[in-house]
C-alpha angles and dihedrals in degrees: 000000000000109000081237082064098050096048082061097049092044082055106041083045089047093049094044088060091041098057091041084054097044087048081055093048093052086242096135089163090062094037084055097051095047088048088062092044095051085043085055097049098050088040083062086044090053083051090074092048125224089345080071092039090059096044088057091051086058068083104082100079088049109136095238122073097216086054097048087041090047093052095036095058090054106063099035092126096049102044101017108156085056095040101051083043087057089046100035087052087051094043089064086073135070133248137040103330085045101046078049095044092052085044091061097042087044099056084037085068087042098056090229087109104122101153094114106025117197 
């Protein structure tokens, strides 16, 4: 992965916990302004492609649950097998990145999904 690719990744993941940490503090301003950030970031990966779809994925394994969801709901379409694996395994839990987690599988089946158009 080019390091210009990662520096993506890193911010779309930052802003992903910031916004999750922001949601917990009340602080809906700052949640919003880190969910545009992270939507700009993966927007630039899209940019490259699937090269950038498939740094995001490197996602999955992230250590935070909103981070591996948030990726995970967005390329449900690209790696779909992984990522409704991500998103089946937090919807087991309870709380906010589950409830999200059980939203995105559920317009999948639905065929409503449009995160990653074709």
């Amino acid at each position: 992965m080019t390091a210009d690719l990662q520096k993506l990744v890193e911010e779309f993941a930052q802003n992903v916990a910031a916004q999750t940490d922001a949601i917990w503090r009340g602080d809906a301003k700052t949640g919003n302004k880190h969910a545009k950030e992270s939507i700009a970031a993966f927007k630039r990966l899209r940019t490259h492609g699937d090269v950038g779809r498939d740094a995001l994925a490197t996602l999955f394994i992230h250590p935070r649950m909103d981070v591996r969801t948030a990726a995970a709901a967005l390329l449900l379409r690209y790696r779909t097998d992984e990522a409704k694996a991500v998103l089946e395994e937090a919807a087991k839990g309870k709380g906010l990145i589950p409830f999200e987690a059980r939203e995105a599988l559920k317009r999948w089946e639905e065929g409503t999904w449009s995160l990653d158009p074709a």
